[in-house]
MIPANU-75161 format. One record per atom (N, C-alpha, C): chain; atom name; z, x, y. Coordinates in nm, 3 decimals, m for minus. Atoms other than C-alpha are relative to their C-alpha. Layout:
LUMRO,kette,atom,c3,c1,c2
LUMRO,A,CA,Z,X,Y .
...
END
This chain:
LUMRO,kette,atom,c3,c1,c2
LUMRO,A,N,0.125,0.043,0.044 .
LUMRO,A,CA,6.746,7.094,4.531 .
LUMRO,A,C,0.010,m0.104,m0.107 .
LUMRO,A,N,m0.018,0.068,0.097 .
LUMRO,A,CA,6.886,6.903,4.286 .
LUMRO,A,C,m0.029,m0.113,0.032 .
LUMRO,A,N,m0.053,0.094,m0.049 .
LUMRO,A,CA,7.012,6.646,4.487 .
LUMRO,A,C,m0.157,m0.098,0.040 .
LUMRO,A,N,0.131,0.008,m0.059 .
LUMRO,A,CA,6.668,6.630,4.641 .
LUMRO,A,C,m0.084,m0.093,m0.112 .
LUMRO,A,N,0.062,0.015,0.095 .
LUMRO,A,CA,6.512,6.600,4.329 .
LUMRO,A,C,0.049,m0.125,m0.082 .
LUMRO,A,N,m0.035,0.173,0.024 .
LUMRO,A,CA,6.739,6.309,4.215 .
LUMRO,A,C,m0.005,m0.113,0.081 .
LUMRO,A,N,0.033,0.088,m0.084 .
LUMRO,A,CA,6.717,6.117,4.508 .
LUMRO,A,C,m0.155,m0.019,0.001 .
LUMRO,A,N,0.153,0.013,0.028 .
LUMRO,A,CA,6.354,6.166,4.502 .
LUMRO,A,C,m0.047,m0.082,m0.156 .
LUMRO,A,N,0.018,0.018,0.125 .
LUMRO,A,CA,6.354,6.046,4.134 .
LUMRO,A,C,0.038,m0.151,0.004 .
LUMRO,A,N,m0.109,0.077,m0.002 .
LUMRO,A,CA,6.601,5.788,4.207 .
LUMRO,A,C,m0.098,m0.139,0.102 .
LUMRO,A,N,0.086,0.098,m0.108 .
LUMRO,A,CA,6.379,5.626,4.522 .
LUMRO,A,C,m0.134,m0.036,m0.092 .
LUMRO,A,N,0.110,0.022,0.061 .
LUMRO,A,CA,6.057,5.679,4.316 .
LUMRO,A,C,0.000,m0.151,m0.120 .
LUMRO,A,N,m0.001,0.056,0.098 .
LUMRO,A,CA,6.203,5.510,4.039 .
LUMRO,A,C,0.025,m0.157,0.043 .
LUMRO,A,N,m0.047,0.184,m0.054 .
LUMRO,A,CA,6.342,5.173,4.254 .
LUMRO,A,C,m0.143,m0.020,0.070 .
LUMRO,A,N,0.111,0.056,m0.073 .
LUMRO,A,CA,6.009,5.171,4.428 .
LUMRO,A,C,m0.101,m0.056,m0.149 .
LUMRO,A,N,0.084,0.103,0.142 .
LUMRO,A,CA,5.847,5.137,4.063 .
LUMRO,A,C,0.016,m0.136,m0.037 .
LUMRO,A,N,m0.032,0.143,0.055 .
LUMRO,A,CA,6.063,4.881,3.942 .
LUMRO,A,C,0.029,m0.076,0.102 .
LUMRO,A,N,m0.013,0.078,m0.190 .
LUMRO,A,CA,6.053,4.706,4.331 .
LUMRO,A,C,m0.133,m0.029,m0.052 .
LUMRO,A,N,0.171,0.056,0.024 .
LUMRO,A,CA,5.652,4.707,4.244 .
LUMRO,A,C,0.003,m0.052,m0.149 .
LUMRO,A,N,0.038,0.113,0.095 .
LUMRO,A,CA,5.680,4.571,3.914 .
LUMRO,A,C,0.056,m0.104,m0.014 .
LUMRO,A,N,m0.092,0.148,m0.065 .
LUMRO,A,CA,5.924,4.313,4.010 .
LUMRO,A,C,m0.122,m0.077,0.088 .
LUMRO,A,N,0.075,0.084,m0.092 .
LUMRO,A,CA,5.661,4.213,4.248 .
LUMRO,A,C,m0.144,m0.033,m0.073 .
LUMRO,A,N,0.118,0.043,0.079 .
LUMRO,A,CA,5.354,4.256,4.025 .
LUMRO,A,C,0.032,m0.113,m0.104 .
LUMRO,A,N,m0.001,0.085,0.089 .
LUMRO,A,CA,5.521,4.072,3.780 .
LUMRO,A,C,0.010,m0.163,0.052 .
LUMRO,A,N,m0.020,0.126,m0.073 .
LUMRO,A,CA,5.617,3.794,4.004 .
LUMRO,A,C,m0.130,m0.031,0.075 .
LUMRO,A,N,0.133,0.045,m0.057 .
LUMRO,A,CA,5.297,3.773,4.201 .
LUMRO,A,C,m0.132,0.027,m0.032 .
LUMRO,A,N,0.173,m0.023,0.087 .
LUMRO,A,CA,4.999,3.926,3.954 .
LUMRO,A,C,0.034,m0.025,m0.096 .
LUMRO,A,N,m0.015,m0.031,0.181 .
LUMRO,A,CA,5.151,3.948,3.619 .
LUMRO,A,C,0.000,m0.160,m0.005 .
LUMRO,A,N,0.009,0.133,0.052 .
LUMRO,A,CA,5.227,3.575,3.628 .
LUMRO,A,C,m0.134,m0.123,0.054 .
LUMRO,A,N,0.108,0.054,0.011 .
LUMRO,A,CA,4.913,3.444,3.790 .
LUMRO,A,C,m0.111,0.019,m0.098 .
LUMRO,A,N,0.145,m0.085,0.038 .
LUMRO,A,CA,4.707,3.710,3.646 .
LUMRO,A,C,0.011,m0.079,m0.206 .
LUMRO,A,N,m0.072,0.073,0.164 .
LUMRO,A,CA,4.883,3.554,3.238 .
LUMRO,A,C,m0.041,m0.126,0.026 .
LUMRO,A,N,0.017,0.128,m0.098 .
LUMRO,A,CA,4.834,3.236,3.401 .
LUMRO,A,C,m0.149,m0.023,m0.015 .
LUMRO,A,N,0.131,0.003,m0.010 .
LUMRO,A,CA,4.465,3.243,3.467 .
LUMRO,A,C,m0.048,0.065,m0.196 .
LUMRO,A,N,0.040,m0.034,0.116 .
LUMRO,A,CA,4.448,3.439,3.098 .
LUMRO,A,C,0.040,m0.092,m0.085 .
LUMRO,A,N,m0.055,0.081,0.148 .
LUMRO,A,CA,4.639,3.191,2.908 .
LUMRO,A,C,m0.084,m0.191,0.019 .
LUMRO,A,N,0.105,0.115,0.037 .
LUMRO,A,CA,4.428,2.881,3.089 .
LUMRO,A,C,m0.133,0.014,m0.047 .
LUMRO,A,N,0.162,m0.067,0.071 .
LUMRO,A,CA,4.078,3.089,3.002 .
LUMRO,A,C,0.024,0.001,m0.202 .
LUMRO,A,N,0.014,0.032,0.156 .
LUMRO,A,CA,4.226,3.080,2.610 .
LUMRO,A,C,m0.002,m0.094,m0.001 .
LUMRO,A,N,0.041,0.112,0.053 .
LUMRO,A,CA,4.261,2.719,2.624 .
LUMRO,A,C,m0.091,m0.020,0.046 .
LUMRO,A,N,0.136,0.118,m0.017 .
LUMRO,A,CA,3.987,2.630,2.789 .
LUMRO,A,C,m0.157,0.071,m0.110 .
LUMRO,A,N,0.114,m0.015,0.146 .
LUMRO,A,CA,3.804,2.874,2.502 .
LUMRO,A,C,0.014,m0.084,m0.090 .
LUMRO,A,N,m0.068,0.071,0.167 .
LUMRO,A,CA,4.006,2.707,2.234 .
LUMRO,A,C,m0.025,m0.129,0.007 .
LUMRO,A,N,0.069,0.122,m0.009 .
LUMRO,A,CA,3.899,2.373,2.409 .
LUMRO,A,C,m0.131,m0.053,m0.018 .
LUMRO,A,N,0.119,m0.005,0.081 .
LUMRO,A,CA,3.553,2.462,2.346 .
LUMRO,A,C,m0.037,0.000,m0.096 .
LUMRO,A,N,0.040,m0.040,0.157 .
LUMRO,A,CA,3.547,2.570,2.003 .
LUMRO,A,C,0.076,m0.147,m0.053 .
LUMRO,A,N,m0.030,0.128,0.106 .
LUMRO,A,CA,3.766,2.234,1.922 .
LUMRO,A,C,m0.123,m0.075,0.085 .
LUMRO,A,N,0.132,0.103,m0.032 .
LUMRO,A,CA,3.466,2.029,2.126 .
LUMRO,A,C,m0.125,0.069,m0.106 .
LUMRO,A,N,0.145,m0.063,0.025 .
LUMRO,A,CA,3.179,2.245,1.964 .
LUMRO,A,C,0.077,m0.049,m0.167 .
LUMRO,A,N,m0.028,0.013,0.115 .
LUMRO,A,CA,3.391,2.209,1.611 .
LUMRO,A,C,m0.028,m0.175,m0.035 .
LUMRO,A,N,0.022,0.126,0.049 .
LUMRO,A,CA,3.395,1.839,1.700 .
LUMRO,A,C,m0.148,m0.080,0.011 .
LUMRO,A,N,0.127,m0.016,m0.010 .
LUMRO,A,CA,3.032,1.813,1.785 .
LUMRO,A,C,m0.089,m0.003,m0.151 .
LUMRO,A,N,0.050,m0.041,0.165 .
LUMRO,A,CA,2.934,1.972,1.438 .
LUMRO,A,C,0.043,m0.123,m0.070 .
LUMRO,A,N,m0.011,0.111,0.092 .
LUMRO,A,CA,3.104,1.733,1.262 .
LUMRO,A,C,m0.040,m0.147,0.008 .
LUMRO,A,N,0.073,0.093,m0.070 .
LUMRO,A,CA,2.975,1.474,1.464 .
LUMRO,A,C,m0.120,m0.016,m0.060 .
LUMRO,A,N,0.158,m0.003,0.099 .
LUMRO,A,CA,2.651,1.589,1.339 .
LUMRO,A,C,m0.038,m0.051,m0.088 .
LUMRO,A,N,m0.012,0.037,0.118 .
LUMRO,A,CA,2.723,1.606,1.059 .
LUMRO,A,C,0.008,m0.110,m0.097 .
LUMRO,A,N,0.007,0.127,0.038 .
LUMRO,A,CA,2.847,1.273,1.023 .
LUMRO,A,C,m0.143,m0.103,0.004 .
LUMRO,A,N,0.110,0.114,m0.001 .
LUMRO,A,CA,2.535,1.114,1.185 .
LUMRO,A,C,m0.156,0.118,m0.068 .
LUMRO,A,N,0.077,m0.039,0.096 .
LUMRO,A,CA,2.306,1.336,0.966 .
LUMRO,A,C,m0.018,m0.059,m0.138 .
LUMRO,A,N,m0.015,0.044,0.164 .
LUMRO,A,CA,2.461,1.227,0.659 .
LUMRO,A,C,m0.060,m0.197,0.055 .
LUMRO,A,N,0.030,0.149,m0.018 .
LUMRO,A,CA,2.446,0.856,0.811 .
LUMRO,A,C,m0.144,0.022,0.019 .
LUMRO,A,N,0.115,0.006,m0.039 .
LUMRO,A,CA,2.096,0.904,0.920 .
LUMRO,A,C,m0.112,m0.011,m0.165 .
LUMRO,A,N,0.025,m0.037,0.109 .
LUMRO,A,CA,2.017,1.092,0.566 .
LUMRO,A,C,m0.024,m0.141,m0.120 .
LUMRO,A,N,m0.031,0.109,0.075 .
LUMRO,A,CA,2.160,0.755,0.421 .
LUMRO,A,C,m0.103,m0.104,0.021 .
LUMRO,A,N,0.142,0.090,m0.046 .
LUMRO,A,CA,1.898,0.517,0.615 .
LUMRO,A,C,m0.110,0.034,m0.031 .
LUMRO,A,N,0.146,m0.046,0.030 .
LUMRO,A,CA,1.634,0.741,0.539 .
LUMRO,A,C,m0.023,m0.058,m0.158 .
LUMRO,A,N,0.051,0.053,0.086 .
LUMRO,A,CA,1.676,0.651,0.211 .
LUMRO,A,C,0.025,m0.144,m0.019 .
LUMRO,A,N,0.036,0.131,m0.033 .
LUMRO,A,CA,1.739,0.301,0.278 .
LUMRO,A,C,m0.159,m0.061,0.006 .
LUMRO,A,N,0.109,0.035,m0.034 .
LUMRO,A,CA,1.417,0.271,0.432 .
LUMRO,A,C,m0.097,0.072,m0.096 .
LUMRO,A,N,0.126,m0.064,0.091 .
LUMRO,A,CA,1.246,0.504,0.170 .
LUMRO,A,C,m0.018,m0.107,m0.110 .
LUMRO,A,N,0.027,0.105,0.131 .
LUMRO,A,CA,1.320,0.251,m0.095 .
LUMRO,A,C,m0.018,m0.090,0.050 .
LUMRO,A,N,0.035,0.166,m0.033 .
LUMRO,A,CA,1.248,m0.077,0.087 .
LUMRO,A,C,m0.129,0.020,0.045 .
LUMRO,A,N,0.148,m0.046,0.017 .
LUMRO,A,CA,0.918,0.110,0.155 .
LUMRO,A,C,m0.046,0.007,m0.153 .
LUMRO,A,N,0.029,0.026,0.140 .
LUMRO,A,CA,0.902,0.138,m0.221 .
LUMRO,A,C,m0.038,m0.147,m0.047 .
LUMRO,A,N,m0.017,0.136,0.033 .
LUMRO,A,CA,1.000,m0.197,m0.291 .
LUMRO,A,C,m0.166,m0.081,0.076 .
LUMRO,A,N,0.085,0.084,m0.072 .
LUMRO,A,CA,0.753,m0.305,m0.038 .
LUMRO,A,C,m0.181,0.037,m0.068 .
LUMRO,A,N,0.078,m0.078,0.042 .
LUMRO,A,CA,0.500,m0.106,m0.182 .
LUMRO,A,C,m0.021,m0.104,m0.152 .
LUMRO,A,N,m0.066,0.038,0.112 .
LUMRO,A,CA,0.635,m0.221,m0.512 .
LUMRO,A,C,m0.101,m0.163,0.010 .
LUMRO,A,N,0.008,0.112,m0.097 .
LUMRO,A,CA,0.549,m0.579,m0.385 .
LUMRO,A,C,m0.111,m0.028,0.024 .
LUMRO,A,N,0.154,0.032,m0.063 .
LUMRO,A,CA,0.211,m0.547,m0.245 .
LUMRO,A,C,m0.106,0.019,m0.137 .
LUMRO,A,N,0.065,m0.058,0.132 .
LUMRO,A,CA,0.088,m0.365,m0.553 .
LUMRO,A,C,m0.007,m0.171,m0.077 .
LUMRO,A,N,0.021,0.115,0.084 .
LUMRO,A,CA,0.199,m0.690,m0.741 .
LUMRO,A,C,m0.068,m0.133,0.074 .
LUMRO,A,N,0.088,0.113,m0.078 .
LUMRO,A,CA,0.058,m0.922,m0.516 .
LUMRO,A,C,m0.141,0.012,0.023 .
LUMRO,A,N,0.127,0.007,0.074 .
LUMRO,A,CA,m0.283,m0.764,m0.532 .
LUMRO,A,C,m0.058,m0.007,m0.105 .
LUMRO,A,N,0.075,0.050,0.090 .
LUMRO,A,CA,m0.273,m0.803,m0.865 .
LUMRO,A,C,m0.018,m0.137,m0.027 .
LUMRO,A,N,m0.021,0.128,0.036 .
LUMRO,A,CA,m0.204,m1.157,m0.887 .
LUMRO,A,C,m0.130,m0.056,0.066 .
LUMRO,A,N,0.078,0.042,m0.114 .
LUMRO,A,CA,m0.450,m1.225,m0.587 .
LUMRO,A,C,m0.110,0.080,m0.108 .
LUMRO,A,N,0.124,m0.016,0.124 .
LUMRO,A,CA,m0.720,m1.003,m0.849 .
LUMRO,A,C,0.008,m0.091,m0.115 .
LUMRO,A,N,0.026,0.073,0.104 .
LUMRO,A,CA,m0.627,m1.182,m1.110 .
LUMRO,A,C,m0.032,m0.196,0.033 .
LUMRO,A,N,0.032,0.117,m0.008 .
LUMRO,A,CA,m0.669,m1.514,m0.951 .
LUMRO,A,C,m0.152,m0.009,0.062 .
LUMRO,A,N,0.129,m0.030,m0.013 .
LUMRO,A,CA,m1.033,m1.395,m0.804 .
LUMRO,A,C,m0.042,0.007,m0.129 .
LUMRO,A,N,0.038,0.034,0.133 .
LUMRO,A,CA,m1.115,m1.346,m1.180 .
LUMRO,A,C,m0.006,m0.089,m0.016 .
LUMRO,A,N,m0.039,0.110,0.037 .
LUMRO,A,CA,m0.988,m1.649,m1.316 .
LUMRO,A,C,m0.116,m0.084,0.084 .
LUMRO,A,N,0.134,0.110,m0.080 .
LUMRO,A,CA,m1.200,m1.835,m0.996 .
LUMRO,A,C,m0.153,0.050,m0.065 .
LUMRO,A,N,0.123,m0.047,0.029 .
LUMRO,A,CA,m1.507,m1.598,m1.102 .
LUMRO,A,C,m0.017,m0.041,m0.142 .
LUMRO,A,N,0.069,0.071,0.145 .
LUMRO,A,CA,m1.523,m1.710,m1.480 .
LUMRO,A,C,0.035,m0.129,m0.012 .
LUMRO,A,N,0.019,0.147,0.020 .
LUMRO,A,CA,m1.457,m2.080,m1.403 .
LUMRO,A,C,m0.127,m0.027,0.076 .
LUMRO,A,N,0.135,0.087,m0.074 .
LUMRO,A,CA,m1.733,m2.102,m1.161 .
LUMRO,A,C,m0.126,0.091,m0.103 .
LUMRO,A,N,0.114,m0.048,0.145 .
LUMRO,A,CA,m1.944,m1.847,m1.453 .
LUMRO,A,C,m0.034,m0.092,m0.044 .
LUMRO,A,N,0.062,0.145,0.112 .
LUMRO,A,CA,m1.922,m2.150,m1.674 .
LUMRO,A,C,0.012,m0.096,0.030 .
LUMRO,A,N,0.050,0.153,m0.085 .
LUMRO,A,CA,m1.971,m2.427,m1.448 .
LUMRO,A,C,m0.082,0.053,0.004 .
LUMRO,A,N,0.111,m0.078,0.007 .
LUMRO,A,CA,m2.264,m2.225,m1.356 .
LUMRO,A,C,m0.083,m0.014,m0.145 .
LUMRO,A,N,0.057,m0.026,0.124 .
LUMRO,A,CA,m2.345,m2.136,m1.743 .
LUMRO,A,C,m0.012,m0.181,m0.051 .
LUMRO,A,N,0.032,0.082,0.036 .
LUMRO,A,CA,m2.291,m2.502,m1.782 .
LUMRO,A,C,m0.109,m0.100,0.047 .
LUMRO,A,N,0.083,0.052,m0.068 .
LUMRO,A,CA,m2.510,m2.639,m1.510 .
LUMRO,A,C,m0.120,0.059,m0.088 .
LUMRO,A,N,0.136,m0.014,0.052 .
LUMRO,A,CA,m2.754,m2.430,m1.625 .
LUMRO,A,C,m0.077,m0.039,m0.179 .
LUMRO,A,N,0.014,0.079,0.134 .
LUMRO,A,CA,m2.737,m2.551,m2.006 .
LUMRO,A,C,m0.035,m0.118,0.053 .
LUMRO,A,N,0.074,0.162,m0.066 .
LUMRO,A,CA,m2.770,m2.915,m1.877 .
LUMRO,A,C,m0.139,m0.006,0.052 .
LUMRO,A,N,0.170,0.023,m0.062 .
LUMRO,A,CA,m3.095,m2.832,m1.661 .
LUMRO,A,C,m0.095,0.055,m0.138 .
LUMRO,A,N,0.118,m0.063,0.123 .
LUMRO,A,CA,m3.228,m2.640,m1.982 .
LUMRO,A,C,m0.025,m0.120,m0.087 .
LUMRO,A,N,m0.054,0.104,0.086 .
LUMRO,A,CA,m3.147,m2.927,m2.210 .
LUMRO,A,C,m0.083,m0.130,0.074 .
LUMRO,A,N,0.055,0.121,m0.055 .
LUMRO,A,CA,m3.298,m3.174,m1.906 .
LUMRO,A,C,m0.166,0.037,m0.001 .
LUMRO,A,N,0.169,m0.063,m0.043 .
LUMRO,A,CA,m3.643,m2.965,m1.912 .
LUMRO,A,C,m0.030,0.030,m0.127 .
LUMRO,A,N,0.029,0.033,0.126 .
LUMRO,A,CA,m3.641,m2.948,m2.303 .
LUMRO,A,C,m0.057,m0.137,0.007 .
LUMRO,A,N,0.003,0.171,0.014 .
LUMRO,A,CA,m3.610,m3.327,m2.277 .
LUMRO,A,C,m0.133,m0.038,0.036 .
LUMRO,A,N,0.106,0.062,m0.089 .
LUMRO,A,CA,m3.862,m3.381,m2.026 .
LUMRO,A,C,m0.154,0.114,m0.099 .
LUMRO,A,N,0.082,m0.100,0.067 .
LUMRO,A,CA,m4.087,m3.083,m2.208 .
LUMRO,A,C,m0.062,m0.107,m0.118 .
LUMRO,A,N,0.025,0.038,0.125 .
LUMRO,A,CA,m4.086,m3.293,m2.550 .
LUMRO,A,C,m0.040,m0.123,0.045 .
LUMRO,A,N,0.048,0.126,0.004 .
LUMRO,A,CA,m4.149,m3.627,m2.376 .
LUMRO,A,C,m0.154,0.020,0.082 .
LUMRO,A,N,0.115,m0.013,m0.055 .
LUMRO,A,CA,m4.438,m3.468,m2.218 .
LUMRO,A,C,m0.072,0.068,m0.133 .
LUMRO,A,N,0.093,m0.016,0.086 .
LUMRO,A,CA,m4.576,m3.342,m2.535 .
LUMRO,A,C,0.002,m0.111,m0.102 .
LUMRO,A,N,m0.005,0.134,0.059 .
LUMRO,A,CA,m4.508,m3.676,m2.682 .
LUMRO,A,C,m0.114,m0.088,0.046 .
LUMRO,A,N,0.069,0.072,m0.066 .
LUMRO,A,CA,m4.702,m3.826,m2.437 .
LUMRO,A,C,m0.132,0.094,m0.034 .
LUMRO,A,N,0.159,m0.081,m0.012 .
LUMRO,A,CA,m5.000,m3.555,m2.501 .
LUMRO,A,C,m0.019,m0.066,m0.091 .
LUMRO,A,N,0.025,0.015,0.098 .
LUMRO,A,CA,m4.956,m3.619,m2.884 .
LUMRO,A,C,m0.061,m0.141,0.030 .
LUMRO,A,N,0.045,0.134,m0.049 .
LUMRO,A,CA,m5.012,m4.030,m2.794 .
LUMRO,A,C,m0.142,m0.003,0.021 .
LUMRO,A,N,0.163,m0.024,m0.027 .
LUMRO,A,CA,m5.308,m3.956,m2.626 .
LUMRO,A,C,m0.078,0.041,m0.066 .
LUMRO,A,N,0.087,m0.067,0.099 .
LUMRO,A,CA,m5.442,m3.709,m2.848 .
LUMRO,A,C,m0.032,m0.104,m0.099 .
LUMRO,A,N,m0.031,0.108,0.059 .
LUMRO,A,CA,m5.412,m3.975,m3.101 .
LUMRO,A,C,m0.106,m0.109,0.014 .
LUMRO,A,N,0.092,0.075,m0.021 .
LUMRO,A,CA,m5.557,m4.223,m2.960 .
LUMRO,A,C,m0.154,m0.006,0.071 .
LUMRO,A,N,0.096,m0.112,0.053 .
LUMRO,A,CA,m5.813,m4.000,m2.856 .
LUMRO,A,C,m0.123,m0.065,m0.104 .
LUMRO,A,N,0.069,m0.020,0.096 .
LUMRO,A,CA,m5.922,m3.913,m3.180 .
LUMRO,A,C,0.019,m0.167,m0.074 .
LUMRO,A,N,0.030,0.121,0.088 .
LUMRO,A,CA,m5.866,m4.294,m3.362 .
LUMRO,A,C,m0.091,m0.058,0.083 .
LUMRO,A,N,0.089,0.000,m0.092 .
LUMRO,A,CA,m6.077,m4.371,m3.052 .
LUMRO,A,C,m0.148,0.034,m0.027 .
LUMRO,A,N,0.091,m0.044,0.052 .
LUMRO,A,CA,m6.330,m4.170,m3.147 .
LUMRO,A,C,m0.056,m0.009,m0.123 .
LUMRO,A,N,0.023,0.038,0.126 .
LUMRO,A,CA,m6.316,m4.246,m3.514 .
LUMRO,A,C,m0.064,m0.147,m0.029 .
LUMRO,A,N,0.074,0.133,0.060 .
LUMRO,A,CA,m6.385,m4.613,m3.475 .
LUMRO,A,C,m0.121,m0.038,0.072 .
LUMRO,A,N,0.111,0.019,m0.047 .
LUMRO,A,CA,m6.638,m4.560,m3.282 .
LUMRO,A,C,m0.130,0.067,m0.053 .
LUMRO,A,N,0.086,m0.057,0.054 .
LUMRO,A,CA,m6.828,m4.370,m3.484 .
LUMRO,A,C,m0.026,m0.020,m0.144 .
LUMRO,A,N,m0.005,0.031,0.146 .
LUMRO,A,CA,m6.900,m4.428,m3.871 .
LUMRO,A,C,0.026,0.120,m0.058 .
LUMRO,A,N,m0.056,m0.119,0.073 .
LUMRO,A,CA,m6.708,m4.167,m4.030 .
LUMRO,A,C,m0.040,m0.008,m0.169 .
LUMRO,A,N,0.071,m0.046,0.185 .
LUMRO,A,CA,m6.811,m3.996,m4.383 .
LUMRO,A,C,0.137,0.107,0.006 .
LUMRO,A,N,m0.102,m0.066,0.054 .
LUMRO,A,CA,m6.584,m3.784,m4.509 .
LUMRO,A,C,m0.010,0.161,0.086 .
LUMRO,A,N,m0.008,m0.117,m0.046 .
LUMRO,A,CA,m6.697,m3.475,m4.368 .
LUMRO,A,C,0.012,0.019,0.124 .
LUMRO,A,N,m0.051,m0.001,m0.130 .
LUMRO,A,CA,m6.665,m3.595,m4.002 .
LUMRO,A,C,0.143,m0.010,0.015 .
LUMRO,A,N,m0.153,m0.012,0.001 .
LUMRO,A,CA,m6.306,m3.694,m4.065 .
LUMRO,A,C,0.049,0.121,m0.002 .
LUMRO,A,N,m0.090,m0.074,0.031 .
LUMRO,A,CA,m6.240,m3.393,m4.188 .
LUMRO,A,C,m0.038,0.119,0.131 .
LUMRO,A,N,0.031,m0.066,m0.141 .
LUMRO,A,CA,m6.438,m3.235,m3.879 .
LUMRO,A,C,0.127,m0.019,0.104 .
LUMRO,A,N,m0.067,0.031,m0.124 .
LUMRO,A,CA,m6.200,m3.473,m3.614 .
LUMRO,A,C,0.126,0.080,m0.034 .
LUMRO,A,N,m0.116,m0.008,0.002 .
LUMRO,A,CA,m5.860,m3.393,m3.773 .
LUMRO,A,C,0.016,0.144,0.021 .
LUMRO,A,N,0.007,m0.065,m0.027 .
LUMRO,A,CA,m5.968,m3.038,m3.755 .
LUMRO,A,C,0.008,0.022,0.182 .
LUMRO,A,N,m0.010,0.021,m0.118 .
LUMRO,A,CA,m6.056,m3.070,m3.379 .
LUMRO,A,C,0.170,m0.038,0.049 .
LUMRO,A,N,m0.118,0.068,m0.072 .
LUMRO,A,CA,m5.716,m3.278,m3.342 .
LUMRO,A,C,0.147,0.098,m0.006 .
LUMRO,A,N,m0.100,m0.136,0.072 .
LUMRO,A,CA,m5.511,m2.959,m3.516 .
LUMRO,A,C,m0.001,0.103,0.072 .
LUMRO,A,N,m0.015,m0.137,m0.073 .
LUMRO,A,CA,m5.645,m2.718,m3.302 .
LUMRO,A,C,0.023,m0.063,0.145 .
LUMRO,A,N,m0.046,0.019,m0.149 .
LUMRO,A,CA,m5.576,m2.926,m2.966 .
LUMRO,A,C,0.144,m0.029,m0.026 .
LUMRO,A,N,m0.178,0.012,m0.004 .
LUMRO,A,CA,m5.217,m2.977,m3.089 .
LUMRO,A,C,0.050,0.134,0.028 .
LUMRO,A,N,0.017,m0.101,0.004 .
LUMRO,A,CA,m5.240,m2.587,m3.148 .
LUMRO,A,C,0.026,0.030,0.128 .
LUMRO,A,N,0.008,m0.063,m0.099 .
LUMRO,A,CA,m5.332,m2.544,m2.816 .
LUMRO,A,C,0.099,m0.016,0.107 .
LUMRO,A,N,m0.107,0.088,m0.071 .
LUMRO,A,CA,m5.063,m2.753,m2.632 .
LUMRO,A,C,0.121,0.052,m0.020 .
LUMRO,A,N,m0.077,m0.034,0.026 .
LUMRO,A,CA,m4.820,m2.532,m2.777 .
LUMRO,A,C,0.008,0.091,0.100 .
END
């Protein structure tokens, strides 16, 4: 029984290492094979996805950088317009109180031309009045108390002309 029992032990045992001779040669090394291209092609991912990120990263920060590029040349521009409406107000002023006093001066001149004309028209009343009343004086024989009647009369039509 022994014998039995070692030969039995003996066959069992070459049929093991007969099947792992063969697993190893026809599963173990595909089956490692297929496991060791599935780690790189993980490990090829994580370096694409690592290089990705930084990718990002880079055109974040670059992007980040334009943004403020363009935030300040929006300033500037800003900057810019601000001063150019004031200049453009301040030169609307400037036009608005030169044509004020062309204006303020025109209208002095017409006041000044309608004084003028005002006084040569009460010049011309006084004249008349005048001659008028010496008019009337030599036509009449004055006494003292008519004189002092006309010049009265002639005082209150100057009066009135005012």
């Amino acid at each position: 029984m022994e014998l039995i029992g070692i030969r039995q032990l003996l066959t069992q045992s070459l049929r093991f290492l007969l099947m792992v001779w063969i697993l190893r040669r026809y599963a173990w090394g595909p089956l490692i094979g297929m496991l060791e291209a599935r780690r790189e092609k993980i490990a090829g991912e994580f370096k694409e996805a690592d290089r990705l990120k930084a990718e990002a990263v880079e055109l974040k920060a670059r992007y980040d950088g334009e943004l403020k590029t363009i935030e300040a040349q929006a300033r500037q521009r800003i900057t810019e317009a601000v001063a150019e409406g004031q200049r453009v107000a301040g030169e609307i002023r400037a036009q608005a109180q030169k044509d004020s006093a062309a204006r303020l001066e025109t209208a002095a001149d017409e006041i000044m031309r309608e004084r003028e004309k005002a006084k040569e028209v009460l010049k011309q009343q006084v004249i008349s009045l005048s001659l008028r009343t010496a008019e009337k004086i030599l036509r009449q024989k004055l006494d003292d108390a008519s004189q002092r009647r006309l010049a009265g009369e002639f005082i209150d039509e100057v009066g009135a002309l005012r």
